[in-house]
C-alpha positions as CSV (number, residue, x, y, z in Angstrom):
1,X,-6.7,25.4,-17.4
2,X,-7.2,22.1,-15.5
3,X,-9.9,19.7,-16.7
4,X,-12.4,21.6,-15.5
5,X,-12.3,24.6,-17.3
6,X,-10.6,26.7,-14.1
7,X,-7.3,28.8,-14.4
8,X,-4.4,27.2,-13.2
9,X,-2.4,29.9,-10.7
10,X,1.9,29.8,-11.4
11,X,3.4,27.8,-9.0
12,X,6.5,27.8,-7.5
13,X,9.7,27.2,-10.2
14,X,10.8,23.5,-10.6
15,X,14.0,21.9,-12.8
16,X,13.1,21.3,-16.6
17,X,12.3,17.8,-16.9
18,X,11.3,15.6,-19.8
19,X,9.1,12.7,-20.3
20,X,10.2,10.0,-18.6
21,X,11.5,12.0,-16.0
22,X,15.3,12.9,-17.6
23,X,17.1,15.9,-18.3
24,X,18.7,14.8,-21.0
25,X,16.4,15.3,-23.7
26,X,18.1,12.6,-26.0
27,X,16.8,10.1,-23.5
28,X,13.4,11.5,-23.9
29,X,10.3,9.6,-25.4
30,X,9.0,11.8,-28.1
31,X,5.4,11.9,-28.6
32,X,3.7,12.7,-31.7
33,X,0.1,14.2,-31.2
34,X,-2.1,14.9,-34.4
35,X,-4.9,17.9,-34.2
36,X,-7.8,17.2,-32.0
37,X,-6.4,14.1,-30.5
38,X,-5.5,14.2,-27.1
39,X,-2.7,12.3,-24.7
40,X,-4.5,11.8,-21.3
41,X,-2.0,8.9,-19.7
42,X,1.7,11.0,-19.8
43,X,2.2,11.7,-16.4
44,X,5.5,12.4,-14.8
45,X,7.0,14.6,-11.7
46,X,9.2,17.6,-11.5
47,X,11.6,18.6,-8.5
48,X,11.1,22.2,-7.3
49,X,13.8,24.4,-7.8
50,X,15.3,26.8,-5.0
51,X,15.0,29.8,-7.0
52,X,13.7,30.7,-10.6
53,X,16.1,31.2,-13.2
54,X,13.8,31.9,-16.3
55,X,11.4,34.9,-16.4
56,X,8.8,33.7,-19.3
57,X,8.8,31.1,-21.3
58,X,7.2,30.4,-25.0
59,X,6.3,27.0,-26.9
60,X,5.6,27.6,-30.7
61,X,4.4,24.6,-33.0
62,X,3.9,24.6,-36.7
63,X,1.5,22.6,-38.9
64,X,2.8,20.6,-41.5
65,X,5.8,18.4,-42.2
């Protein structure tokens, strides 16, 4: 959903990426977001990708320590 409220449609595929733009994700800046807070200034850009490689994809996070 976009900030609006309306449903984002899929896109074309695009070359994982992490924040600040590396694909080396021990270069990445790690983040750490606590429940109800939100992080509204991370903003980075990913290169499309010729074809799609990956079929689904699922991000799972736990509570706790």
């Amino acid at each position: 959903m976009d900030p609006g409220g309306v449903a984002i449609q899929p896109g074309s595929a695009f070359d994982t990426v992490f924040y600040p733009g590396v694909k080396n994700p021990a270069q990445a800046v790690v983040f750490t977001v606590m429940p109800g807070q939100a992080l509204d200034s991370v903003i980075f850009n990913v290169q499309p990708r010729a074809a799609s490689s990956l079929y689904s994809i699922e991000t799972y996070s736990f509570p706790g320590p």
